[in-house]
Residue frames relative to the residue before (quaternion, step in Angstrom):
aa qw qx qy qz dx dy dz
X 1.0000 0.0000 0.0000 0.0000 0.00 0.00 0.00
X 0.7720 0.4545 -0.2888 0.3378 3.80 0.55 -0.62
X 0.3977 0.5314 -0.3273 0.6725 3.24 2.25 -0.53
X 0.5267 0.5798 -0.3638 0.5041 3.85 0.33 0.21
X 0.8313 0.3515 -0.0439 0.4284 3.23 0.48 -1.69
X 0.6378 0.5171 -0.3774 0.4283 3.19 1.46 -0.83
X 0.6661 0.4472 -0.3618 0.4747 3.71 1.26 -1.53
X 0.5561 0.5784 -0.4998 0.3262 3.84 0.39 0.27
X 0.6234 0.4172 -0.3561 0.5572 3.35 0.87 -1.35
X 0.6689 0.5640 -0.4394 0.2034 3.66 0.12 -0.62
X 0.6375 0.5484 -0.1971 0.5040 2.91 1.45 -1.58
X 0.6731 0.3530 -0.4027 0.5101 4.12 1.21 -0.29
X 0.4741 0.5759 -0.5528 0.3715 3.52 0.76 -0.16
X 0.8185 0.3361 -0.2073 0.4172 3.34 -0.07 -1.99
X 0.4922 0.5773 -0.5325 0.3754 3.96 0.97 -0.13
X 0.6877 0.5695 -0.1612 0.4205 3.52 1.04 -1.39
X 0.6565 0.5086 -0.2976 0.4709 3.51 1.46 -0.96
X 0.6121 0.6318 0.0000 0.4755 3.42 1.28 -0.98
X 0.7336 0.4390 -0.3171 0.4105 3.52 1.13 -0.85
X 0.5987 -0.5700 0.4409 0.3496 3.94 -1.50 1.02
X 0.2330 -0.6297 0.7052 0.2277 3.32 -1.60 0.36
X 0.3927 -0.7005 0.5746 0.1580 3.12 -1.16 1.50
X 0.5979 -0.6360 0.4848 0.0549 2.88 -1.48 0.64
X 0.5103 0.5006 -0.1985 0.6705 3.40 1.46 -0.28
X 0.5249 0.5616 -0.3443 0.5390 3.85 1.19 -0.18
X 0.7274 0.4846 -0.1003 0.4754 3.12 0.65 -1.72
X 0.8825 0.1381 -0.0097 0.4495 3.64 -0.46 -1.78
X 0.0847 -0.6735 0.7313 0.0668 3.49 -1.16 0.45
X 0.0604 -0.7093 0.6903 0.1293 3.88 -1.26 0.90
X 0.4752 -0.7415 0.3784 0.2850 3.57 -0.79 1.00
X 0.7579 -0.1596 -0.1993 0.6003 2.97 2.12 0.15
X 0.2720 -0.8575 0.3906 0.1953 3.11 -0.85 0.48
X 0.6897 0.2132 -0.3960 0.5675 3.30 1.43 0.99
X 0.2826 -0.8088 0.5149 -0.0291 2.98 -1.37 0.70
X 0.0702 -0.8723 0.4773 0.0797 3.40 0.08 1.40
X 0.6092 -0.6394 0.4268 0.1948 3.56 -0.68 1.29
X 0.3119 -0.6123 0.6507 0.3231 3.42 0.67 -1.31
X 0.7076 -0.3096 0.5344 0.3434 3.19 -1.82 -0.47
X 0.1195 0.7458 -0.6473 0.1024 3.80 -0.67 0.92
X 0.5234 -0.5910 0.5572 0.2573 3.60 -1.54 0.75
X 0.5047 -0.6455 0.4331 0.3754 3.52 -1.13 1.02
X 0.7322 0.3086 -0.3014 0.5270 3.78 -1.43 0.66
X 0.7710 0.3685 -0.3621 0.3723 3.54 0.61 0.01
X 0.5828 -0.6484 0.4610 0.1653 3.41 -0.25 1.77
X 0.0270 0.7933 -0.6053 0.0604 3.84 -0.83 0.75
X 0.3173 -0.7511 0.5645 0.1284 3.51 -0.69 1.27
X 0.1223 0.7166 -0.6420 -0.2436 3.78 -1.08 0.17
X 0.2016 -0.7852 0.4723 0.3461 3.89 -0.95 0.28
X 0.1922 -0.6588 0.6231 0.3753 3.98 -0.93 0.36
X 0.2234 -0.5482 0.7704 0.2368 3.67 -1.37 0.13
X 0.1470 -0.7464 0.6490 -0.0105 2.83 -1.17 1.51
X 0.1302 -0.8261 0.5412 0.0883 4.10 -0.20 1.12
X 0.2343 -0.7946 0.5274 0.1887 3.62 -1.06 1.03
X 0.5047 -0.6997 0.5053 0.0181 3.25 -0.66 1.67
X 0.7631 0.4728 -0.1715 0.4059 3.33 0.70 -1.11
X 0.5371 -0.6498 0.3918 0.3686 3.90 -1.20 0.28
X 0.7970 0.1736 -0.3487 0.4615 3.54 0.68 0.12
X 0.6226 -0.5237 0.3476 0.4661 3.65 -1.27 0.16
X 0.4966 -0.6429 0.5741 0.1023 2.51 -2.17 1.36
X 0.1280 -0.8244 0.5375 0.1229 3.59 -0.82 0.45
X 0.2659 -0.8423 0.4488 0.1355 3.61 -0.30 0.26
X 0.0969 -0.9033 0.4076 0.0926 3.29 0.36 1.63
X 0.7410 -0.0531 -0.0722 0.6655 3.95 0.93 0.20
X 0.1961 -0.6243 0.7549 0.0438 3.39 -1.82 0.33
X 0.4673 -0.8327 0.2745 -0.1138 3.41 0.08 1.46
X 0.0668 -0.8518 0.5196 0.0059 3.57 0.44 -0.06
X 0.2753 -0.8026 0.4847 0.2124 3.82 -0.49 0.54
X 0.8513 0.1212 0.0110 0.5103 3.31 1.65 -0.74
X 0.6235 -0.6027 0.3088 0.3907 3.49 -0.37 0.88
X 0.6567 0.5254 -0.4092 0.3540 4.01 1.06 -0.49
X 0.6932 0.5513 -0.1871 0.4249 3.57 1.71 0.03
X 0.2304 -0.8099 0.5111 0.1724 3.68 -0.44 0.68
X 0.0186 0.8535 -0.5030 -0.1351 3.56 -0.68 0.16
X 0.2714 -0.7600 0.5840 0.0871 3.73 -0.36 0.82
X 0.0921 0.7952 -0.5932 -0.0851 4.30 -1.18 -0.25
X 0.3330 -0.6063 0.5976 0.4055 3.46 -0.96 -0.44
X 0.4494 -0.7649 0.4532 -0.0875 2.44 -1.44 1.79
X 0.4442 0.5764 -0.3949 0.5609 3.60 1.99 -0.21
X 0.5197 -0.4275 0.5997 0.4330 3.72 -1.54 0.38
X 0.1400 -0.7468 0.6182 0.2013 3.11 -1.47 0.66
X 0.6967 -0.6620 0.2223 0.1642 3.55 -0.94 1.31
X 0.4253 -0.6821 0.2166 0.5540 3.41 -0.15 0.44
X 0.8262 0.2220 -0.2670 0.4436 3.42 -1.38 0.03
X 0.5028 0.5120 -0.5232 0.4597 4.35 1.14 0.12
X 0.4038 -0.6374 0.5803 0.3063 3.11 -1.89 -0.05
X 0.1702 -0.6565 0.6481 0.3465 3.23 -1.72 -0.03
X 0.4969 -0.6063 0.5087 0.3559 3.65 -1.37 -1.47
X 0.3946 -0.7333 0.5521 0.0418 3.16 -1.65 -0.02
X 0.2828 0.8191 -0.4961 -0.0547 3.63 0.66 0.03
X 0.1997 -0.6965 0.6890 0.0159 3.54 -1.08 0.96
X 0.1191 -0.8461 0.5180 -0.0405 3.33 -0.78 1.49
X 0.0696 0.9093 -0.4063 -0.0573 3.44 -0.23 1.01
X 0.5417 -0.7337 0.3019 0.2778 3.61 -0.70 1.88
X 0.2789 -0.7524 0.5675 0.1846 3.80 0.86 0.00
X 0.4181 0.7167 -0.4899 0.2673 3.79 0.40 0.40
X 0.6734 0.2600 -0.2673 0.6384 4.14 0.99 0.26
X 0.4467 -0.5843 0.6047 0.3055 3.69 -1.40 1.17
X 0.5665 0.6361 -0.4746 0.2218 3.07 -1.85 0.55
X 0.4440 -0.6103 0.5411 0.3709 3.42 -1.00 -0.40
X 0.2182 -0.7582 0.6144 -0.0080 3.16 -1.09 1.51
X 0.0527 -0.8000 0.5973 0.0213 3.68 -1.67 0.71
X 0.0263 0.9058 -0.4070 0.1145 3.40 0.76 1.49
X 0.0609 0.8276 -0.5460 -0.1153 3.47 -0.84 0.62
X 0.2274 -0.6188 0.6999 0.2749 3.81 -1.50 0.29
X 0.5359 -0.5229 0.6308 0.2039 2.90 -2.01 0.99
X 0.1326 0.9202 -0.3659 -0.0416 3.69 -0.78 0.24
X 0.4247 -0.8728 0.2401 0.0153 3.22 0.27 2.07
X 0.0002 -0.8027 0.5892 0.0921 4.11 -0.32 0.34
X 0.6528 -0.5779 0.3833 0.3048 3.06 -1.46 0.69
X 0.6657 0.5442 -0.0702 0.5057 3.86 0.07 0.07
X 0.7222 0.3594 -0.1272 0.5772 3.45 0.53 -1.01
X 0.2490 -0.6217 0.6791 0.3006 3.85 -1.63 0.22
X 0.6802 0.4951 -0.3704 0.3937 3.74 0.73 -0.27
X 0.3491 -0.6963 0.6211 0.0874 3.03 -1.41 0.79
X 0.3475 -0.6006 0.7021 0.1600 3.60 -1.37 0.74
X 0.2395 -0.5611 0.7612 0.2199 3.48 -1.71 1.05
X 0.0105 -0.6853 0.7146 0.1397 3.71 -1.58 0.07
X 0.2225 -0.8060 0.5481 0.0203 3.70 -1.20 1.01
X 0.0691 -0.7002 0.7064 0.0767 3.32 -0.88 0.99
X 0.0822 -0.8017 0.5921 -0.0030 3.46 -1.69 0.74
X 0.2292 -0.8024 0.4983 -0.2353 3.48 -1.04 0.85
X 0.0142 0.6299 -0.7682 -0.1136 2.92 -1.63 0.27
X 0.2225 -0.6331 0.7202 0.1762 3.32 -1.47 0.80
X 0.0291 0.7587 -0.6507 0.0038 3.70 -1.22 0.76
X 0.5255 -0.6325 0.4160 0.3882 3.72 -1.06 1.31
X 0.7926 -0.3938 0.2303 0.4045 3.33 -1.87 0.49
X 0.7180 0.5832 -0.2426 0.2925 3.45 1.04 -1.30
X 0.4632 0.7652 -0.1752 0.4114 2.99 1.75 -0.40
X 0.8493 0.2016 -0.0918 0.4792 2.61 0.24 -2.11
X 0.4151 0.6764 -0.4892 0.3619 3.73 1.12 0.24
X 0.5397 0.5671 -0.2952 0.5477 3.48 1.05 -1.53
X 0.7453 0.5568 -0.1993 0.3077 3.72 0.39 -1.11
X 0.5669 0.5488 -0.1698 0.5904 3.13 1.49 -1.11
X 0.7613 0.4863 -0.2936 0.3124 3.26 0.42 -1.17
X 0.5884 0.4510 -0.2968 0.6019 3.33 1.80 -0.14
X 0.1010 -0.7997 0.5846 0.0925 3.99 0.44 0.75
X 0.6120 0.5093 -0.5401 0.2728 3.68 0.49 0.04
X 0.8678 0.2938 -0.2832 0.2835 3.55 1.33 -0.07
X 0.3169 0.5999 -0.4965 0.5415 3.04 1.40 1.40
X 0.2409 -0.6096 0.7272 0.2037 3.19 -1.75 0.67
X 0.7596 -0.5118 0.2887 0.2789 2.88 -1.67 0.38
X 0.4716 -0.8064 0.3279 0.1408 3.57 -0.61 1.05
X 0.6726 -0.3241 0.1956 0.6358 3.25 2.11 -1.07
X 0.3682 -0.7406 0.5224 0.2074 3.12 -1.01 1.12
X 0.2478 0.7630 -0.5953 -0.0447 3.96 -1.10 0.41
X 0.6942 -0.5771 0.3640 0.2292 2.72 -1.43 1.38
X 0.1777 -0.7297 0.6592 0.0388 3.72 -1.38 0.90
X 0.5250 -0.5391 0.5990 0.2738 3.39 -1.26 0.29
X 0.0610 -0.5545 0.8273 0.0653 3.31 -1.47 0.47
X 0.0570 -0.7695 0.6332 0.0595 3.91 -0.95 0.31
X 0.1543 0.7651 -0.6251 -0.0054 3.59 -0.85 0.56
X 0.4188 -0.7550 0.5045 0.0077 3.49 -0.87 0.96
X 0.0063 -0.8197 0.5636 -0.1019 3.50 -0.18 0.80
X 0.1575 -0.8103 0.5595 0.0749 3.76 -0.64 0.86
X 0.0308 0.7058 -0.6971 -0.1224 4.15 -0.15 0.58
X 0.0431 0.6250 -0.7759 -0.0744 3.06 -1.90 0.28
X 0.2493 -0.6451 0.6944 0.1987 3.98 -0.39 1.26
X 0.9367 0.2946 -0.0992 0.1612 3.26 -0.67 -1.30
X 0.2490 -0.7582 0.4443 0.4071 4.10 0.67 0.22
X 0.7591 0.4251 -0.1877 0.4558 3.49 -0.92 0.75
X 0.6989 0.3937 -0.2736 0.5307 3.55 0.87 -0.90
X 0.5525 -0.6446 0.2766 0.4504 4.21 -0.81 -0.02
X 0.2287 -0.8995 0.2701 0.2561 3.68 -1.41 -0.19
X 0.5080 -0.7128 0.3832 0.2951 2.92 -1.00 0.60
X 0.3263 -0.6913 0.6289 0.1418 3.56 -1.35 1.23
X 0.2408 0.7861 -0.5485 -0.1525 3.27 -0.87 0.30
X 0.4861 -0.7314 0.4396 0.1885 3.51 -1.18 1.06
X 0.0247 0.8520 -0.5142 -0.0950 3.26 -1.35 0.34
X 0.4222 -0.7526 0.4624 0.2037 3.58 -0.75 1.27
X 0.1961 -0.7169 0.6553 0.1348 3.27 -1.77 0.60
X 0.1245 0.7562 -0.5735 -0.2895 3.30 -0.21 -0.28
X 0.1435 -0.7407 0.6502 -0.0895 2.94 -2.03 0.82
X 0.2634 -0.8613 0.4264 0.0838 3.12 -0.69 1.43
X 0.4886 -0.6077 0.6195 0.0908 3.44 -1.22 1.55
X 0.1646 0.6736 -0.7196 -0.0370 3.30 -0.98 0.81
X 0.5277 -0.6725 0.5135 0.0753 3.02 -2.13 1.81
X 0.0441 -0.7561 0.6026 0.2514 3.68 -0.88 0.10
């Protein structure tokens, strides 16, 4: 009976010593597809994934994959901490009309599984997306950038003596379609 008991514990030890950490334990992407939207041909479109480490020790990200040569991909290359985030950017060259469905393969240190991520899209010719544009109710916003407001204020305390202007900033945010 204890030669029994002993080759059990052994067999749960080395099962335990031996068993995979899943990946689904570890990484969480807040998404893992990413529709592009409508884009104009030739104009290059970035999506980012935020990738969030779930797990207790840092995550590292040993490649981010592409499947095809019309896609860049880019990552952070620092471990990322538990429970912080890092990124993904997947860059796609828009250079053929149509609807596109691209994915990168994406590899962590630690883990034998791999994660697929998907960016999607339609690429539409200039003449298109002009026609398209010209209807702004069915575009989202493309990017926000900051504008000046400026206001100008002149003091003079003392009659006779010089003044001082002093400026002040607003910012304000311009949104592109």
């Amino acid at each position: 009976m204890k030669k029994f008991f002993l080759s059990l514990t052994v067999l749960a030890l080395s099962t335990s010593l031996f068993a995979q950490k899943k990946l689904s334990d570890a990484v969480e992407f807040k998404s893992e597809t990413i529709d592009l939207g409508k884009i104009k041909v030739q104009s290059p479109a970035t999506a980012t994934f935020v990738v969030i480490n779930k797990g207790t020790e840092p995550l590292v990200i040993e490649q981010a994959n592409p499947t095809c040569g019309c896609t860049i991909g880019d990552y952070t290359k620092s471990p990322i901490a538990p429970g912080k985030e890092g990124w993904i950017k997947a860059t796609y060259n828009a250079a053929n009309i149509g609807s596109f469905d691209k994915h990168m393969t994406v590899k962590f240190a630690g883990f034998d599984e791999t994660k697929s991520i998907t960016i999607k899209g339609e690429v539409l010719s200039a003449d298109d997306y002009a026609k398209l544009k010209g209807n702004s109710a069915e575009l989202t916003p493309v990017s926000a950038t900051p504008a000046a407001e400026v206001k100008t204020k002149t003091v003079n305390k003392t009659p006779g003596k010089t003044t001082k202007t002093k400026t002040k900033t607003k910012a304000t945010k311009t949104v592109k379609h």
